[in-house]
C-alpha positions as CSV (number, residue, x, y, z in Angstrom):
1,X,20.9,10.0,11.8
2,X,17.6,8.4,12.4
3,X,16.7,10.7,15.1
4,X,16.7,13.4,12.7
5,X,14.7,12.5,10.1
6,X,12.2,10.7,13.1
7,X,11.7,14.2,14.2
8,X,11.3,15.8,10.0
9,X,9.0,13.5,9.9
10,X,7.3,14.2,13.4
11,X,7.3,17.9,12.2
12,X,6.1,18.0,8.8
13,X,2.8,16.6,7.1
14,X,2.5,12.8,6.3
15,X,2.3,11.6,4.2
16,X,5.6,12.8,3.2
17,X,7.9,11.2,0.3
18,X,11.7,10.5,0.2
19,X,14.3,10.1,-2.4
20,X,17.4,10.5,-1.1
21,X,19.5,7.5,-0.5
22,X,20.5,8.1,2.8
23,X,17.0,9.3,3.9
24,X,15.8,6.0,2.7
25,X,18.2,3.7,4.9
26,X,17.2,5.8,7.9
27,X,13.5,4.7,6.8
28,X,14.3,1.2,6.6
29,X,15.8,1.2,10.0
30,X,12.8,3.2,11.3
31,X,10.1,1.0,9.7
32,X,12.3,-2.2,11.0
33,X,12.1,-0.8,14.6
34,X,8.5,-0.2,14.9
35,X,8.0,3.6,14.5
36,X,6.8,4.7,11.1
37,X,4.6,3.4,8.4
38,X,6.3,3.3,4.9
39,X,5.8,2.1,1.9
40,X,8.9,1.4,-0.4
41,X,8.3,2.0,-4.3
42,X,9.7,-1.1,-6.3
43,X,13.7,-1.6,-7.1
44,X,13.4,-0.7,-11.0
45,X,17.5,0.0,-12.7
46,X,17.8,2.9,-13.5
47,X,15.6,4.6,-11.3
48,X,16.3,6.1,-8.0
49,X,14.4,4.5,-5.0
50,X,11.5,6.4,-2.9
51,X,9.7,5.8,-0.1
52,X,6.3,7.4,1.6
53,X,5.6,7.7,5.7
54,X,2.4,7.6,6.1
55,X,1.7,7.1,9.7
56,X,4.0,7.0,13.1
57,X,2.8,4.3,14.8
58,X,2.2,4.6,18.9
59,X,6.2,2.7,19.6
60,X,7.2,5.7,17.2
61,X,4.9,8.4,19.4
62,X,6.7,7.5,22.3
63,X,10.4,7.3,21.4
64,X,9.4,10.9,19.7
65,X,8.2,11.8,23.8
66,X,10.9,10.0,25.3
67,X,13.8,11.9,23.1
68,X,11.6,15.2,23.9
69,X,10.8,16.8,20.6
């Protein structure tokens, strides 16, 4: 769920790096409505995908307040 990995994120130290496949469509989603920073590494075959948050913006600050963690 994108709350979860909203609040990983919140908790941990950015920036912080993804590989997981699932992680990463919860990034999109994330990135797409406002809150995080990320920078997707290039589609090469072969290869899995990755991703780095390196900021939560202010729209991502509050929705981290209003959800309370």
């Amino acid at each position: 769920m994108s709350q979860d990995i909203l609040k990983r994120i919140f908790s941990g130290c950015l920036p912080m790096r993804f590989a997981r496949r699932a992680d990463i469509g919860h990034l999109h989603s994330l990135r797409d409505a406002g809150y995080l920073s990320v920078t997707f590494a290039p589609f090469v075959p072969g290869r899995a995908r990755s991703a780095t948050v390196t900021d939560i913006t202010p729209l991502g600050r509050a929705a981290i307040r209003y959800f309370g963690f």
